[in-house]
C-alpha positions in Angstrom: -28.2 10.9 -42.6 -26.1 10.3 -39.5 -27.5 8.5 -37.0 -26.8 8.5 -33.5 -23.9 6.3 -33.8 -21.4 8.3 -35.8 -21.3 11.0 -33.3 -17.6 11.8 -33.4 -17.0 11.7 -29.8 -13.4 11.1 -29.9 -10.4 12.9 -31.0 -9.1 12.6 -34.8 -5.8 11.3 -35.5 -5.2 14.1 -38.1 -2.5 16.7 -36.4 -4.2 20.1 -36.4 -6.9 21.7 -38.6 -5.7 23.5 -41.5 -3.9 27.1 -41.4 -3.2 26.3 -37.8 0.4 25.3 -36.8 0.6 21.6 -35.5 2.1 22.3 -32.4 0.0 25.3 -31.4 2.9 27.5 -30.7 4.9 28.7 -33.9 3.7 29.9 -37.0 6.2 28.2 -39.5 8.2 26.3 -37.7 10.7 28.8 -36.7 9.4 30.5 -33.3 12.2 32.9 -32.7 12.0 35.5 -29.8 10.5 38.2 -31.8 7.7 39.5 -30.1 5.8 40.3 -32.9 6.3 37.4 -34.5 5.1 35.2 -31.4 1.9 37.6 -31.1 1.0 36.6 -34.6 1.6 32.9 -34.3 -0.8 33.2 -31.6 -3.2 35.6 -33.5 -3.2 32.6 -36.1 -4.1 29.8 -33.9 -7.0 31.5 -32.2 -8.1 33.0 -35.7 -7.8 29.4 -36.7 -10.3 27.5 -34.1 -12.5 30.3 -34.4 -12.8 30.0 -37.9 -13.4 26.3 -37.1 -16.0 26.5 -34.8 -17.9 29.6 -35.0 -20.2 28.3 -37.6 -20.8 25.0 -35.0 -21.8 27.2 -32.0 -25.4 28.4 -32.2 -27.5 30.5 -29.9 -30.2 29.2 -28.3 -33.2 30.8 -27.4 -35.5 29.1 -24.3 -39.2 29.2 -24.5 -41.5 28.4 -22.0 -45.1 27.2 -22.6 -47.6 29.7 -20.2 -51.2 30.3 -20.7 -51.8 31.7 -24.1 -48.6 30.5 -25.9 -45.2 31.0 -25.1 -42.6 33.1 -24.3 -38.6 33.5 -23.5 -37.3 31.7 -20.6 -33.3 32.6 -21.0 -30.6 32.0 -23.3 -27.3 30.4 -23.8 -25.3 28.4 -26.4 -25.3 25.0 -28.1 -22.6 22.9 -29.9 -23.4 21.1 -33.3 -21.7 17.5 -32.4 -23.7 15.7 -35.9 -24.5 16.7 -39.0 -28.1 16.0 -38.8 -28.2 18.6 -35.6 -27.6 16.9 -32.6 -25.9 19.1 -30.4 -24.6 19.7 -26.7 -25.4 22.5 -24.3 -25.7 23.0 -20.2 -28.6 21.3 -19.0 -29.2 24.4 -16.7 -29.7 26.7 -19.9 -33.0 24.2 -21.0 -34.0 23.3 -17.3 -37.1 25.5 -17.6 -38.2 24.2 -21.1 -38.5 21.3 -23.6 -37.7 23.5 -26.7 -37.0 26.5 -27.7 -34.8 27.8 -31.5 -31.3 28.0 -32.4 -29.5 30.6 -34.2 -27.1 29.6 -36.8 -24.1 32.2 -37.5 -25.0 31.3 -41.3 -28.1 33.0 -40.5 -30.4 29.8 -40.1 -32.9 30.1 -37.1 -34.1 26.5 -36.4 -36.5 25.3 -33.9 -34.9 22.0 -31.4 -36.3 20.5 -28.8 -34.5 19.0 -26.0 -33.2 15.0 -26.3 -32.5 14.3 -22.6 -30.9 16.4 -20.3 -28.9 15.5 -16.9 -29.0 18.3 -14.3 -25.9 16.0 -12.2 -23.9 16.6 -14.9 -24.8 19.9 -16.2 -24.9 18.2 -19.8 -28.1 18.1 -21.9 -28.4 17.4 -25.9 -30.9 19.2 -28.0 -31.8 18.4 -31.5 -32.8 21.0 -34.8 -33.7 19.5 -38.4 -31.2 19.3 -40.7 -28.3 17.0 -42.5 -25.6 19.3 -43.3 -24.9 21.1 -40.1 -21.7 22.4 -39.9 -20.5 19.5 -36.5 -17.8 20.1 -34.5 -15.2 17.5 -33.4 -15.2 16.6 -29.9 -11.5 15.9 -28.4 -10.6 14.3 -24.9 -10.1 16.8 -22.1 -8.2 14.1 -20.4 -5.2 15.4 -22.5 -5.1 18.7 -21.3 -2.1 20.5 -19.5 -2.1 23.3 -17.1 -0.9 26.3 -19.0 -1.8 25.0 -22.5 -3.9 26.9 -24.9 -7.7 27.2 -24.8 -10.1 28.9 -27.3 -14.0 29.6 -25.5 -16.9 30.4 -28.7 -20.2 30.9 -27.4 -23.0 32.8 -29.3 -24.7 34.7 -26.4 -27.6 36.2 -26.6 -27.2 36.6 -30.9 -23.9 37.9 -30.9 -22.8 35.4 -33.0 -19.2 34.1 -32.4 -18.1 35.3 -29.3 -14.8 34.6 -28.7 -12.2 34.7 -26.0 -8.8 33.1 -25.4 -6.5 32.1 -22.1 -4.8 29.2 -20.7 -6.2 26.2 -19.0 -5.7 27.6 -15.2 -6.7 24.6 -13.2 -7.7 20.9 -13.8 -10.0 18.6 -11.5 -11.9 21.4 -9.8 -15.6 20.4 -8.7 -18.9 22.2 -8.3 -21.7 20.9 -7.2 -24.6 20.5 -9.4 -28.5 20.4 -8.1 -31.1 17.9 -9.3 -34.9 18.6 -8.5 -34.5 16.3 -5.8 -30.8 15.8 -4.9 -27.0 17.0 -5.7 -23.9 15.9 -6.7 -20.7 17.3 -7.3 -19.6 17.8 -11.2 -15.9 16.4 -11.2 -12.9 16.8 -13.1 -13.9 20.8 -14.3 -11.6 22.2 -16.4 -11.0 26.1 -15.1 -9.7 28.4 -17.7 -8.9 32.6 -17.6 -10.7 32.7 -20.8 -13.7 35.4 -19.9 -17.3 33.3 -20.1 -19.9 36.1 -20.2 -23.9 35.3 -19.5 -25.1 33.8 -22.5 -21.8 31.6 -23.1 -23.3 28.3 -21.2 -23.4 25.7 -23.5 -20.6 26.8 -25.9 -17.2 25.4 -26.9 -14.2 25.3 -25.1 -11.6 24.1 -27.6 -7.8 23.4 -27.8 -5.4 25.1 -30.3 -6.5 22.3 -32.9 -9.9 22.9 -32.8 -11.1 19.9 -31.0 -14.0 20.8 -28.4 -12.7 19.5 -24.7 -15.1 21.4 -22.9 -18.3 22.9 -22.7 -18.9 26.1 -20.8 -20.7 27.1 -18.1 -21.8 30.5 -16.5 -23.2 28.8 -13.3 -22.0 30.9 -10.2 -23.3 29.4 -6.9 -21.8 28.3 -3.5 -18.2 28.0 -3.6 -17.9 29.6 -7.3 -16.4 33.0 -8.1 -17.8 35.7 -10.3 -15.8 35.8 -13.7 -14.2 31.9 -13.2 -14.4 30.2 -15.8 -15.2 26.7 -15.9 -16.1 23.6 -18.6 -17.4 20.9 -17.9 -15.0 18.5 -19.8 -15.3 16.3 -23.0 -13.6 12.7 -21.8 -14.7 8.6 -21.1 -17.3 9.8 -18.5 -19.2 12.1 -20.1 -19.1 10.9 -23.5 -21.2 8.3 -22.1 -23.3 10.3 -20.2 -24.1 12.2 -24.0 -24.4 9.3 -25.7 -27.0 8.3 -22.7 -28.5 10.6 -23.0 -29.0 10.4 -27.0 -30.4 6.8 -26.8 -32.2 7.2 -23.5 -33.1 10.7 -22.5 -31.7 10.4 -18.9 -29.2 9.3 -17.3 -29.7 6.6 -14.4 -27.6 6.9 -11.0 -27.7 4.3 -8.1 -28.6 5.7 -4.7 -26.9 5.0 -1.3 -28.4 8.0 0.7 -25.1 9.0 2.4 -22.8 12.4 3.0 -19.5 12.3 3.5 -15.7 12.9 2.9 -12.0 12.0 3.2 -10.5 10.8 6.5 -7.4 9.9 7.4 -7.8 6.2 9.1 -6.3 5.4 12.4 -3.2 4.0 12.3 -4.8 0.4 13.2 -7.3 0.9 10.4 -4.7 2.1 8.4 -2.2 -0.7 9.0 -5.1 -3.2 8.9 -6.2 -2.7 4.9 -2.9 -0.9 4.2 -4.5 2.0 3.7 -4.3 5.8 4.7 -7.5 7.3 3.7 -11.5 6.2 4.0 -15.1 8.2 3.1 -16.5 9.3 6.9 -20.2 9.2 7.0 -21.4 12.6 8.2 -25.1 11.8 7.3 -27.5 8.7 6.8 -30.3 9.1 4.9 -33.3 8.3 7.2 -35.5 5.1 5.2 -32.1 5.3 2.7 -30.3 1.9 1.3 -27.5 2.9 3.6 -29.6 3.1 6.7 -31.4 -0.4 5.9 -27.8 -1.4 5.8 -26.6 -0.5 8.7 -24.5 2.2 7.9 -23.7 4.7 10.9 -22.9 8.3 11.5 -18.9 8.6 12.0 -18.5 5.0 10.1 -15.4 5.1 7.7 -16.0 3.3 4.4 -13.2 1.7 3.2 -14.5 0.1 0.0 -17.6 -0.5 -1.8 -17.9 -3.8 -3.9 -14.1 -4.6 -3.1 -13.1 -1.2 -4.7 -11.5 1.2 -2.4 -12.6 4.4 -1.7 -11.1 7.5 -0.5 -13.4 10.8 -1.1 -16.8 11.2 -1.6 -16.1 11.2 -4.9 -14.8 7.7 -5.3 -18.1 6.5 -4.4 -20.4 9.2 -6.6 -18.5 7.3 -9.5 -19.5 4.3 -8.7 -22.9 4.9 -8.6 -23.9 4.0 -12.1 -26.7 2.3 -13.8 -25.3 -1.2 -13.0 -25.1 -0.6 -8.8 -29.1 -0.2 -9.4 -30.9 -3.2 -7.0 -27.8 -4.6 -6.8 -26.7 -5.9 -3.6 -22.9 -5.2 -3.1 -20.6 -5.5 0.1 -19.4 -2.5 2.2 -16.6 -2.6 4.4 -16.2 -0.2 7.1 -14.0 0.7 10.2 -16.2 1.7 13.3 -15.0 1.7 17.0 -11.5 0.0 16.2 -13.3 -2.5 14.2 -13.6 -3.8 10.5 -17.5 -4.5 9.7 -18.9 -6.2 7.3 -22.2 -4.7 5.4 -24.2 -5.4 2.5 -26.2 -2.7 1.3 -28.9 -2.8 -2.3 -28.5 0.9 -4.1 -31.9 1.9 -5.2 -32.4 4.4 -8.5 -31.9 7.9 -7.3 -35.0 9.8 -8.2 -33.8 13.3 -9.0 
């Protein structure tokens, strides 16, 4: 049986999977202008990853526990990553529920219940019996190109293997996500014009070898447009947010208790640290690590624990496990001034 360790989380060195051309653009190896010819070399790629991966996406089906059993609580899609059924899907398709089944496109109908889940992500793993699951193999998004090639298989709502094709059409976008208690913004999205209909959260986004970079979501909220379709990608971070979330269940995040974003520093700031940007605090949490710390509205962060910081985002990274009760120095600019800070992150409670 394979445990949680042999998840295949990173790419395989093999060159393609088979019938597929290695280079995801010609058929056999002479490309040609033909039109016809190119459409098929296409045809085959896409016909290729779907034969790949259709039999690793699964629809799920969400069941809530009310008075006097159960009943359906939405839908969506989940990717077998192990052969003994773990298997990846967006934690805002299982939010409402602890388990649910999962539809096989062999037929199967298995019952899973949810491993851990991470709303701040929008990744949660699910589990369903078994030891000879048909897994997927997860690439590294990291890789990706504007323009290149991207297959998206969900299994919504029972229609098994639902699949679309396009181009990756933008890379680092951000949305934010919402936790019970707070929210975060989901970095690095990979935007693609390959159609994600309702149902499709929690499926495979894959490149022309087969390899899953992404998985979808459906999530249309402030700032997202109706029909854009974004992954949240397969790389470093959040292969350690699944694995996490395997061994764990959750996912722990330090807390600072500040908003803000990018400024350009005054040119004495900016000459002083030989630096151009900072984080601006718009907002102190009231009875928040920050405030204890002294941290004021308008202050411009420069770095955090001697790392440099110049977004919002720069700091959201940093707030990992580790930062947890952990009593780090903050250096900020305030009325023409370099201060010196030290501040203890707490756990955020989500």
């Amino acid at each position: 049986m394979t445990t949680r360790s042999d998840i295949r989380l990173v790419a395989t060195p093999d060159a393609g999977i088979r019938g597929a051309p290695n280079n995801g653009l010609s058929g056999d190896g002479d490309a040609g202008p033909d039109e016809g010819r190119a459409l098929d070399a296409y045809s085959r790629i896409v016909t290729s990853v779907a034969d790949l991966l259709i039999p690793s996406v699964a629809s799920l089906k969400i069941m809530q526990q009310v008075r006097g059993g159960r009943m359906p609580a939405g839908a969506g899609s989940g990717v077998i990553v192990t052969p003994d059924g773990y298997m990846l899907t967006s934690a805002h398709v299982v939010e409402r529920s602890r388990s649910g089944s999962a539809s096989l496109s062999d037929g199967r109908e298995l019952d899973f219940e949810v491993v851990g889940s991470d709303p701040l992500s929008d990744l949660a793993v699910i589990r369903v019996p078994g030891s000879d699951l048909p897994a997927a193999v997860l690439g590294d998004a990291d890789d990706l190109r504007v323009g290149q090639l991207v297959v998206a298989i969900g299994n919504p709502l029972g229609f098994s293997g639902s699949v679309t094709a396009g181009v990756v059409s933008a890379l680092g976008r951000s949305f934010a996500a919402q936790g019970r208690r707070s929210a975060r913004m989901v970095e690095n999205v990979i935007q693609t014009d390959a159609a994600l209909h309702p149902g499709n959260s929690g499926g495979a986004l894959s490149d022309s070898t087969g390899r899953v970079v992404g998985i979808n979501t459906a999530v249309v909220g402030p700032g997202i447009g109706q029909g854009l379709g974004l992954s949240i990608p397969i790389n470093e971070v959040t292969r350690k947010i699944i694995s996490t979330l395997m061994k764990d269940g959750r996912v722990r995040r330090a807390y600072l208790g500040i908003a803000g974003g990018p400024r350009p520093l005054p040119p004495r700031a900016a000459r002083s640290v030989n630096r151009e940007r900072g984080v601006e605090v718009v907002q102190v949490v009231k009875g928040s690590p920050a405030a204890g710390a002294g941290v004021r509205q308008e202050d411009i962060i420069l770095d955090v624990d001697g790392v440099p910081v110049a977004d919002g985002g720069d700091i959201q990274r940093m707030m990992t496990s580790a930062m947890i009760d952990r009593t780090v120095p903050l250096r900020v600019w305030r009325n023409g001034k370099l201060v010196h800070l030290l501040v203890t992150p707490v756990e955020l409670d989500e």
